[in-house]
KOLMAR-944536 format. One line per 4 residues: number of its first residue (from 0); their letters; for each residue y, z, x of C-alpha. Coordinates in steps of 0.1 Angstrom, whole numbers, plus 5000, padded with zeros to 4 digits. Each point is the difference from the previous one (the first is absolute). Layout:
# residues N
NUM) a) Y,Z,X  ...
END
This chain:
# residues 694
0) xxxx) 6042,2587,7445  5000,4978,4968  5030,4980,4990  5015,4970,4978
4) xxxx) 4991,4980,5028  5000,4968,4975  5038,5004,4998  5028,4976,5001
8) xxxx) 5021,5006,5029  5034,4998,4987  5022,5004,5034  4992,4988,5031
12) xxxx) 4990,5031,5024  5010,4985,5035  5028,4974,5008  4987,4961,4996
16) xxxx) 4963,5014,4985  4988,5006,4971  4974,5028,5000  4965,4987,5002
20) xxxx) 4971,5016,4979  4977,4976,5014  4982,5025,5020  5002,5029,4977
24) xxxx) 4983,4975,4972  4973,4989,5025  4987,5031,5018  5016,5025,4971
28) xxxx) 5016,5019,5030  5035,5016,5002  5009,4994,5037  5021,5027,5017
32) xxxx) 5010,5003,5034  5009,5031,5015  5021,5005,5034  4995,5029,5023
36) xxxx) 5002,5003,5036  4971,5030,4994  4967,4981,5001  4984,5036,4987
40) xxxx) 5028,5001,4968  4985,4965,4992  4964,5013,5002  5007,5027,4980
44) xxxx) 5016,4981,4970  4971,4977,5005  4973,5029,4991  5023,5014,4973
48) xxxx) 5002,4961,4983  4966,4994,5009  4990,5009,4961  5025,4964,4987
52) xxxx) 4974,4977,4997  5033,4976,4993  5024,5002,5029  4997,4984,5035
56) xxxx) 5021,5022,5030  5015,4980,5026  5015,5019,5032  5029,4996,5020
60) xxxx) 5008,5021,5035  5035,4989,5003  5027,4982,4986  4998,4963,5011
64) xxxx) 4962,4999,4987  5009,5017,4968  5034,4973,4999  4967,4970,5008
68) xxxx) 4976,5014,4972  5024,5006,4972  5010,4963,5003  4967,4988,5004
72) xxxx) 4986,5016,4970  5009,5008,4960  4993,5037,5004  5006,5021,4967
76) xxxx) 5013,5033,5017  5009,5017,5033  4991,5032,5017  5025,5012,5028
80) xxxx) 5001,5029,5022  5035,5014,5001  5001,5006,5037  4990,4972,5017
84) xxxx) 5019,5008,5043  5029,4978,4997  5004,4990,4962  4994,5017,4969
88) xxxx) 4982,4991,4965  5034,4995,4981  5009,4973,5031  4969,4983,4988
92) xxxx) 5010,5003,4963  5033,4984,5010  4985,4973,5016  4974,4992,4970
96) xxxx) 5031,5002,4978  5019,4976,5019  4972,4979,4997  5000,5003,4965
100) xxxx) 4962,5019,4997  5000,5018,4968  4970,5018,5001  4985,5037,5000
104) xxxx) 5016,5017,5031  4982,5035,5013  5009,5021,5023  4976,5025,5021
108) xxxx) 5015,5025,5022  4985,5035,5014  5035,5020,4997  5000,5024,4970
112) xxxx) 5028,5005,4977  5010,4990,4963  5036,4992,5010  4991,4974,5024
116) xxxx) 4976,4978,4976  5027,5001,4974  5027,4984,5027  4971,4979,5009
120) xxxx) 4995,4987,4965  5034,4999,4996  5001,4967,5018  4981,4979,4974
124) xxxx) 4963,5006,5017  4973,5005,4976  4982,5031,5014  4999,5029,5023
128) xxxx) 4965,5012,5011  4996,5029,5024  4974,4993,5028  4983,5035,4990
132) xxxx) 4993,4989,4963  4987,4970,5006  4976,5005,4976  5029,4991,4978
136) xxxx) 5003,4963,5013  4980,4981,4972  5018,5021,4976  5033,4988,5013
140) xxxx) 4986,4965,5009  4984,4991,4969  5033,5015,4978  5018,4972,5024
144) xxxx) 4986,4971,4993  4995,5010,4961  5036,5006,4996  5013,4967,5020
148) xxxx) 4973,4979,4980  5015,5015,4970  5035,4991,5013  4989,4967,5001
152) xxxx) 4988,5001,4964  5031,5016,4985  5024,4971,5019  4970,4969,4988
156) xxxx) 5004,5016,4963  5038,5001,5002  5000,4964,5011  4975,4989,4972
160) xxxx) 5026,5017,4972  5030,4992,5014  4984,4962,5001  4990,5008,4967
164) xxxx) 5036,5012,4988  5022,4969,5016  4971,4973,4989  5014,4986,4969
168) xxxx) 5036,5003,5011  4993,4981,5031  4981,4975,4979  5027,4999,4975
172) xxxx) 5027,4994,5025  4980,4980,5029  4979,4978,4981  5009,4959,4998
176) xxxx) 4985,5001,4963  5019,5012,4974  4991,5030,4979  5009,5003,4962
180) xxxx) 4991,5022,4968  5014,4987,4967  4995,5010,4964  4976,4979,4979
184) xxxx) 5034,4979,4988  5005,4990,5036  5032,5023,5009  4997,5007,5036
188) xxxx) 5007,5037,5004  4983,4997,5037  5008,4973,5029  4995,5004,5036
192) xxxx) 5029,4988,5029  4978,4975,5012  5012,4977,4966  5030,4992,5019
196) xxxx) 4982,4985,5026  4980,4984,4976  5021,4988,4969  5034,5006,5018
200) xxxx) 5013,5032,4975  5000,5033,5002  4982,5020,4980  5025,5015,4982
204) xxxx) 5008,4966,4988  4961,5001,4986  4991,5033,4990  5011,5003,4960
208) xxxx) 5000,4965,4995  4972,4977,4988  4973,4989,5020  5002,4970,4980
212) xxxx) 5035,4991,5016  4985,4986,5033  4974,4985,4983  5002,4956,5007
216) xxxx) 4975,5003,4971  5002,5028,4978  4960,4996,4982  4988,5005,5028
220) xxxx) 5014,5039,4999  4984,4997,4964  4961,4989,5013  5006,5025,5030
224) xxxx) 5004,5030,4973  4973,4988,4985  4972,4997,5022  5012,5031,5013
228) xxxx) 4996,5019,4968  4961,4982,4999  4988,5016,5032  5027,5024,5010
232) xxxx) 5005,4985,5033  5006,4970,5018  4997,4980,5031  5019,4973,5017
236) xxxx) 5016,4986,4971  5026,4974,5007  5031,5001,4987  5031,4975,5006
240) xxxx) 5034,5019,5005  5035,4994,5006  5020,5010,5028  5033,5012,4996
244) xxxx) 5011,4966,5018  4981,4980,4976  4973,4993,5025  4965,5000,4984
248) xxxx) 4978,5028,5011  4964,4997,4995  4984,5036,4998  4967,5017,4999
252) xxxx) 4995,5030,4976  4976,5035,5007  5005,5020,4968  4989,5030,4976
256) xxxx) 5005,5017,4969  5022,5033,5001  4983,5024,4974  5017,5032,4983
260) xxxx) 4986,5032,4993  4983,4992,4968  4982,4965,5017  5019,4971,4987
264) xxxx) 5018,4975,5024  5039,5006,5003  5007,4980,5031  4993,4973,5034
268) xxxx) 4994,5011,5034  4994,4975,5026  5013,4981,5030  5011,4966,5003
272) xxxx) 4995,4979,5033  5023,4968,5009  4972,4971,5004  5024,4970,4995
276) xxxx) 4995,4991,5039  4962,5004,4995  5003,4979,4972  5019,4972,5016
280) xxxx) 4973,5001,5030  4972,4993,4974  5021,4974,4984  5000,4982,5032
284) xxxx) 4963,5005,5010  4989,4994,4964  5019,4966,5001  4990,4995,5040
288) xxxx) 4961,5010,4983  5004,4972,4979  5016,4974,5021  4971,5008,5025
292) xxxx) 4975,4990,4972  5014,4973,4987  5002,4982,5035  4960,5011,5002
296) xxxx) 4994,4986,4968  5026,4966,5012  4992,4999,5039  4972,4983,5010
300) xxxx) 4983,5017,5027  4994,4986,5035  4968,4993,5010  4982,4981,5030
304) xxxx) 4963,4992,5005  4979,4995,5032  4969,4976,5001  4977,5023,5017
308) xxxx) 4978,4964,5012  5032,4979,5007  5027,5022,5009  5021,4984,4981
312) xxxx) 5029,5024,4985  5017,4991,4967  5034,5016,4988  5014,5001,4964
316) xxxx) 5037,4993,4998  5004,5035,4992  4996,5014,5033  5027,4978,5013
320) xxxx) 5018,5013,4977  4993,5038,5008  5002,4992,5038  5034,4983,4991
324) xxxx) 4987,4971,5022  5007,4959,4986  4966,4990,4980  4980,4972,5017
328) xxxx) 4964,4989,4986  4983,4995,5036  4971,5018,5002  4998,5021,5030
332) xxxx) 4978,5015,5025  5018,5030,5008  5025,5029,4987  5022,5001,5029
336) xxxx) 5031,4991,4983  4997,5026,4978  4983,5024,5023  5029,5000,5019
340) xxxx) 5022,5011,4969  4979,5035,4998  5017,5030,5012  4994,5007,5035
344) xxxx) 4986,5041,4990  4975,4982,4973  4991,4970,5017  4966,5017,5021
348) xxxx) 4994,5022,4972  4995,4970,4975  4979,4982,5025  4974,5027,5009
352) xxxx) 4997,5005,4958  4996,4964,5001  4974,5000,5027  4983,5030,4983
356) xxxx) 4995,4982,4970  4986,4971,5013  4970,5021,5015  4996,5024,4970
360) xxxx) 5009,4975,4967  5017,5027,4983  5031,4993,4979  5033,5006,5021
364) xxxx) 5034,5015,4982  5025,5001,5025  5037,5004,5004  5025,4984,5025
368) xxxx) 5033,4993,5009  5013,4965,5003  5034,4988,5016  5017,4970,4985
372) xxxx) 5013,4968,5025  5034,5009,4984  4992,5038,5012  4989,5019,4964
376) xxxx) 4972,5030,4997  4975,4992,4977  4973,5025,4992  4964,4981,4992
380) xxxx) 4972,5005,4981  4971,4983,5011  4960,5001,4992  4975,4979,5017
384) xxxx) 4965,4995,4984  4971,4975,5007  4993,4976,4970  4969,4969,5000
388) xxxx) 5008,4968,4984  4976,4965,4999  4978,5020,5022  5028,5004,5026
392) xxxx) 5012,5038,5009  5039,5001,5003  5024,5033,5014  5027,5002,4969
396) xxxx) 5031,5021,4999  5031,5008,4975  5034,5015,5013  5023,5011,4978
400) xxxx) 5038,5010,5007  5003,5039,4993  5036,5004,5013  5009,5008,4967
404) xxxx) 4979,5025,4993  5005,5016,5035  5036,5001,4995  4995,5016,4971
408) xxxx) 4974,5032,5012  5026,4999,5026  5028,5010,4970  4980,5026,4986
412) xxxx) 4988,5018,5031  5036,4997,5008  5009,5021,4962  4971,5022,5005
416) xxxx) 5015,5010,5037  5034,5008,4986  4986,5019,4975  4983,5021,5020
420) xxxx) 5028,5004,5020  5020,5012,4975  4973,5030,4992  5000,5007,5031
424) xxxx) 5040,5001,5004  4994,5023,4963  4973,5025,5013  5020,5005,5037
428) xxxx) 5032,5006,4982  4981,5025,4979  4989,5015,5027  5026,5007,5016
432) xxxx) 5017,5016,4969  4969,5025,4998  5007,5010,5036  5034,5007,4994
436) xxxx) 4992,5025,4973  4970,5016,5019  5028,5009,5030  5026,5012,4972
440) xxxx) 4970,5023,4983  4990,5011,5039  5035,5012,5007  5010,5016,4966
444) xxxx) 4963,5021,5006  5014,5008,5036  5033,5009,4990  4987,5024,4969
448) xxxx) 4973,5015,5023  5028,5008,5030  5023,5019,4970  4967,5017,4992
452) xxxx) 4998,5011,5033  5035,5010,5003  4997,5024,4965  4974,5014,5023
456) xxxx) 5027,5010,5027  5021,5014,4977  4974,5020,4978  4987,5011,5032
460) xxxx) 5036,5008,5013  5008,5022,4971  4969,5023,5003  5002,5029,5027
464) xxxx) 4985,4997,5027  4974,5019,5020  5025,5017,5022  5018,5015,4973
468) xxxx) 4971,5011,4984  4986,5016,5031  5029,5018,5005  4999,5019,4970
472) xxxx) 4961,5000,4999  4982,4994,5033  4967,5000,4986  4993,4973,4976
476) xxxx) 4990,4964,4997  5009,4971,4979  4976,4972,4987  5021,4973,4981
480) xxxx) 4982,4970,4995  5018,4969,4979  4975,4979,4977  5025,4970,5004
484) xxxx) 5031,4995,5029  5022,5024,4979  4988,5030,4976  5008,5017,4971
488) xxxx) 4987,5035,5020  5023,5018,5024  5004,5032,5017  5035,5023,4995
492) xxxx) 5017,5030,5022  5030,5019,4995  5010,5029,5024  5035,5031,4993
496) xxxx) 5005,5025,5019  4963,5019,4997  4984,4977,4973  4984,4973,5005
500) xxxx) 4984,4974,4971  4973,4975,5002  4986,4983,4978  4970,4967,4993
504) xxxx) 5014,4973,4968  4978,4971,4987  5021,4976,4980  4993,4983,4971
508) xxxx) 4981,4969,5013  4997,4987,5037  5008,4970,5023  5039,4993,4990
512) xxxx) 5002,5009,4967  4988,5038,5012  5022,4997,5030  5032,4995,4980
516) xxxx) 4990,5025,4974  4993,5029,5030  5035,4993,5019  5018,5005,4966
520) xxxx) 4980,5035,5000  5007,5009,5034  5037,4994,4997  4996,5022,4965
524) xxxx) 4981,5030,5023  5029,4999,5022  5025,4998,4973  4985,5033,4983
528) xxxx) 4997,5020,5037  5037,4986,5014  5022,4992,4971  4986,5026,4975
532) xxxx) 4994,5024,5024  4965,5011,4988  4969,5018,5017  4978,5015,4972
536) xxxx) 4971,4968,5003  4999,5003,4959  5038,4996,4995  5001,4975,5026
540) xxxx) 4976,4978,4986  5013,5007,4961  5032,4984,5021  4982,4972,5015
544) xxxx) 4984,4991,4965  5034,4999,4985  5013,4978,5028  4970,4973,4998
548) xxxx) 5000,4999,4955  5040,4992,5008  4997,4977,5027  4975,4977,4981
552) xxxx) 5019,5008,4968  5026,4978,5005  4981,4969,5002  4997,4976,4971
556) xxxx) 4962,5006,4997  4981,5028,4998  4979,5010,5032  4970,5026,5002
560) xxxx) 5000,5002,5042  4999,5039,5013  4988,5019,5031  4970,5023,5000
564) xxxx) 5012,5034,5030  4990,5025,5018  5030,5022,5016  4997,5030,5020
568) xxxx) 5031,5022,5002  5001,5030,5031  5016,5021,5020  4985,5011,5033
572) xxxx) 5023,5033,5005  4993,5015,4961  4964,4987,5003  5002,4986,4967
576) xxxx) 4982,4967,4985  5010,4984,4966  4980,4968,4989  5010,4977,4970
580) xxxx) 4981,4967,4988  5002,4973,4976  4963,4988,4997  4984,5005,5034
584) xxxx) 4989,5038,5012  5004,5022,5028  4968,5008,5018  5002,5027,5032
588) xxxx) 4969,5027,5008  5005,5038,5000  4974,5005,5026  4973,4976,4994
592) xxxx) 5003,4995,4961  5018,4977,4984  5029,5011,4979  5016,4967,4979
596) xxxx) 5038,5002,4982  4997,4974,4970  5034,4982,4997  5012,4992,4966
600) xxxx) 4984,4972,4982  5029,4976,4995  5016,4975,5026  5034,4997,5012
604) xxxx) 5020,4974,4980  4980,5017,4966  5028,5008,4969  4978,5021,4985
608) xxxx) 4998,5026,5024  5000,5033,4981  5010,5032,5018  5006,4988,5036
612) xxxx) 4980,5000,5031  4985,5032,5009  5008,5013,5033  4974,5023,5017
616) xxxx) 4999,5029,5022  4974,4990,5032  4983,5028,5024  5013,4990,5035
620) xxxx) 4974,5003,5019  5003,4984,5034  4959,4998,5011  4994,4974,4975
624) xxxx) 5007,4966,4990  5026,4983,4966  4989,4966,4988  5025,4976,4986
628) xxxx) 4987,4968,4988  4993,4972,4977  4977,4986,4981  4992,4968,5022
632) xxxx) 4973,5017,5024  4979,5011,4972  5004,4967,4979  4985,4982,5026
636) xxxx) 4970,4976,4997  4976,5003,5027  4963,5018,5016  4971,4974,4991
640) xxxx) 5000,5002,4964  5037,4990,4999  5013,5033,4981  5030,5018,4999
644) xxxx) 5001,5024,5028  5011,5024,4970  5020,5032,5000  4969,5023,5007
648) xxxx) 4997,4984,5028  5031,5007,5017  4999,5032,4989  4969,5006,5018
652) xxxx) 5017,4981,5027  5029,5023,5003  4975,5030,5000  4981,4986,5034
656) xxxx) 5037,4993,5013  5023,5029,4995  4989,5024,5030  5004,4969,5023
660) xxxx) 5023,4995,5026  5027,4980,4979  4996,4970,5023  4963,5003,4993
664) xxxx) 5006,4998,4967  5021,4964,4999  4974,4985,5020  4976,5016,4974
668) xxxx) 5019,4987,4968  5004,4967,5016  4966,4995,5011  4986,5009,4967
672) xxxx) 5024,4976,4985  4989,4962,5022  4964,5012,4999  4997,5005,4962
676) xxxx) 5023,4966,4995  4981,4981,5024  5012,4964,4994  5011,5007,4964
680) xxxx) 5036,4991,4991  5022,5030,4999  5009,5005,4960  5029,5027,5002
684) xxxx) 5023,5015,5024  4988,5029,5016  5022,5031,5015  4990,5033,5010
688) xxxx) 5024,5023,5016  4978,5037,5017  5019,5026,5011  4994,5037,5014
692) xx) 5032,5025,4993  5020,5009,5034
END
């Protein structure tokens, strides 16, 4: 069960959470849960799983424990019995829907029946697996997860370019800096909006004039050009400009050389970012910078000393002055005066530091708050340290007034938190922009993949169906297989009076371009049998080929699309058989050996088709089987060297086949078909039509 489990999720896959990988990273296990009210089903999936060494089963009896677990836990697919008493699988596909689950849905059931697993699918679930082929459950499980891991892939890789596509312009028409490109003479020949904002004009007021213009000091363009021609690039260059008002604009500078073909410089690209405000904020703390020194290198600081002996305490007049408190030359015995002027929140923290000092003698730095008689915050600077003198040990200190500076870190923690707040206002609004464009790219892939869906209808719609087929020809069985949501492969009747036409086409191509080539084809077939009246198979497809070169002849290039076919042409009461083909053979057994018609070597839609189609006379011979068919069952890659399954294959194929019941047979070709694929992607459309004469 590998997978891209490493993957960014790029939708969320329930309503309000994100998926979580957490679990799948840690114990490298794909979680599913699967909810059956048959303990012995869940058993049984168990032992046929038991070989993934990388999934984890969880089990749910009913629906209220299954509605518990799938909240509970990120699981990355579900398992569902269809019949579950009084609900049914799709009722717990609508419910995960509503919910908003978008994971790998399967659906077990025990009835039989093709019909009923297509109306099943038809509902959006993933997969259909029969109880009695269980065998086929890691198969289907392991395709599951593959293909939504890959869906996750494709819509992360169509994020990543579409991001990639809309990155400059969003840039170019978001950014606050201005983006230019000028010539090496200084004409601007590129300017982004955001100059109006900037300089006040628009750019078509800029671009074609020179850059010179809004220069306030033109050398400066001149020493720009030519450090710029030194080194190629450059870096924050300042530059002063004028606004349109007159103003002074003060501008930093990111640049580089434009080269030509041959290597030599022919232009400027860069980006210019308004700094004038930044500017005038380091003019002021440049000039509060130096006021702050030259009062350090004026101010005398305030200092007070303690005899450690007499307890005396002296004060200069400086700490008055700090304290704001009238100067007096008494010595004192105490601080309380000013002790009473510290902060309340500081005041027990600067006495335990004080205390702490006295028993260790370490130098003290500390930091307080003081508050003015006249009710002003000071910040304070203080350090305490013990000093000896005439054999007499003293307590010293020095405060110093650091309001100043405090107002000042204040300022530029105050410009660093609006600048961050203006990246953050920048990468929000960015982000919401990319979201916007993930849910327009979400709905344009959902609204091409629904009108995918819809040319299916109609392709589908236009084919005959199995009723009119039976009618004409009870025994026979159809295996149409699409590579891609619609084909280029398709399957044709016709039916007058006692003749009765079918036919096997493979278009040019498949997917849509092969599905609009084969419904201009069909509508020629029908043209050729209705409008022109025609039921030799040569003549009708020398018809057809004349319909398809006109059709795509009337376009203003040429195109080289055409249809490779099989067509059968007979008549039950004359007992007659007539076979024509452009490419692909006829193959039916007289008895048990082989007999093979080769069709003309030349496809419908060729100009050079010399001679016609050949029609040919067919034994009709009502104990054997006719194979219509093309090329896509053989072309597949498959068995465990990975080969082409190869036309001598399917020969031999047809050989083990033809005496078999024809419902035998179908299950036979079909078989043959998933076994030899395995998990290998499907590279053509495949369609086999078997029939046995009534």
């Amino acid at each position: 069960m590998s997978s891209n489990k490493d993957l960014p999720s790029t939708s969320e896959n329930r309503t309000g959470q994100d998926r979580s990988k957490t679990e799948m990273e840690s114990n490298n296990l794909f979680n599913v849960i699967v909810f059956d009210d048959n303990p012995m089903d869940f058993e049984l999936i168990q032992l046929y799983l038991r070989n993934e060494k990388d999934l984890k089963l969880h089990y749910a009896s009913n629906f209220e424990l299954f509605k518990s677990k799938i909240i509970e836990h990120d699981f990355s697919a579900v398992i569902c019995d269809y019949d579950l008493g009084p609900m049914t699988a799709l009722e717990v596909y609508s419910y995960l829907q509503q919910l908003k689950f978008n994971i790998p849905f399967i659906v077990v059931s025990g009835a039989q029946g093709e019909e009923r697993a297509v109306e099943i699918l038809k509902t959006g679930v993933t997969d259909y697996v029969l109880k009695d082929k269980f065998d086929k459950m890691p198969f289907v499980l392991s395709r599951a997860l593959k293909e939504h891991e890959s869906l996750l892939h494709e819509q992360y890789m169509l994020d990543r370019l579409r991001e990639s596509e809309t990155k400059f312009r969003e840039i170019f028409n978001s950014i606050i800096d201005v983006y230019f490109e000028s010539d090496l003479n200084g004409i601007e020949r590129v300017i982004s909006p955001s100059i109006e904002q900037v300089l006040g004009y628009t750019p078509d007021e800029i671009i074609g004039g020179k850059a010179t213009d809004i220069y306030k000091y033109p050398e400066q363009r001149e020493v720009f050009v030519e450090k710029l021609l030194e080194s190629g690039t450059i870096r924050d260059f300042e530059i002063t400009l004028l606004r349109k008002s007159g103003d002074i604009c003060d501008i930093s500078a990111n640049a580089k050389l434009i080269y030509n073909k041959s290597g030599r410089p022919e232009g400027i690209q860069g980006v210019y970012r308004d700094i004038t405000e930044r500017k005038k904020q380091e003019q002021r703390l440049i000039q509060r910078e130096m006021q702050l020194r030259e009062s350090q290198k004026m101010a005398n600081l305030g200092s007070w000393e303690v005899n450690s002996e007499t307890r005396r305490i002296i004060l200069s007049e400086e700490f008055f002055q700090i304290f704001e408190v009238p100067y007096d030359k008494k010595e004192r015995r105490d601080f309380y005066e000013f002790s009473d002027l510290i902060h309340p929140d500081d005041r027990s923290r600067l006495e335990s530091n004080i205390i702490k000092f006295l028993k260790t003698g370490n130098e003290l730095p500390y930091e307080f708050r003081i508050v003015t008689p006249n009710g002003k915050l000071k910040y304070i600077s203080t350090k305490v340290f013990k000093a000896r003198r005439d054999n007499k040990e003293f307590i010293s200190g020095i405060i110093q007034d650091i309001t100043d500076l405090k107002v000042l870190e204040e300022e530029k923690n105050n410009v660093q938190r609006q600048a961050l707040e203006m990246l953050e206002e920048m990468v929000e609004q960015r982000t919401r922009k990319i979201e916007e464009q993930r849910m327009v790219i979400e709905q344009k892939n959902r609204d091409i993949t629904d009108s995918i869906k819809y040319a299916k209808q109609v392709q589908m719609a236009i084919m005959p169906s199995k009723e009119v087929i039976d009618a004409h020809i009870p025994q026979n069985f159809i295996f149409y297989s699409p590579k891609d949501i619609v084909a280029g492969d398709f399957y044709w009747s016709f039916s007058d009076k006692n003749v009765f036409m079918i036919a096997v086409a493979d278009c040019t191509g498949h997917g849509v371009p092969g599905a609009l080539v084969s419904v201009i084809c069909y509508n020629a077939l029908n043209r050729a049998v209705n409008e022109y009246m025609l039921r030799e198979p040569g003549k009708i497809l020398d018809k057809v080929n004349d319909l398809v070169i006109d059709f795509f002849s009337h376009g203003v290039s040429e195109v080289k699309d055409g249809m490779d076919i099989s067509l059968l042409v007979m008549n039950p009461e004359t007992k007659t058989v007539k076979w024509a083909g452009a490419n692909n053979p006829l193959i039916y057994f007289d008895g048990d050996e082989m007999r093979k018609i080769i069709a003309n070597k030349t496809a419908i839609g060729n100009r050079d088709v010399v001679g016609g189609f050949t029609t040919h006379e067919v034994p009709y011979l009502m104990d054997t089987t006719y194979y219509l068919f093309s090329d896509g069952y053989a072309d597949q890659f498959g068995g465990k060297d990975n080969k082409k399954f190869m036309q001598k294959r399917f020969n031999a194929l047809m050989e083990l086949a033809h005496k078999k019941h024809i419902l035998k047979q179908e299950e036979l070709f079909v078989q043959t078909f998933q076994d030899w694929k395995g998990d290998r992607e499907q590279v053509d459309d495949v369609a086999i039509i078997a029939l046995k004469l009534p």
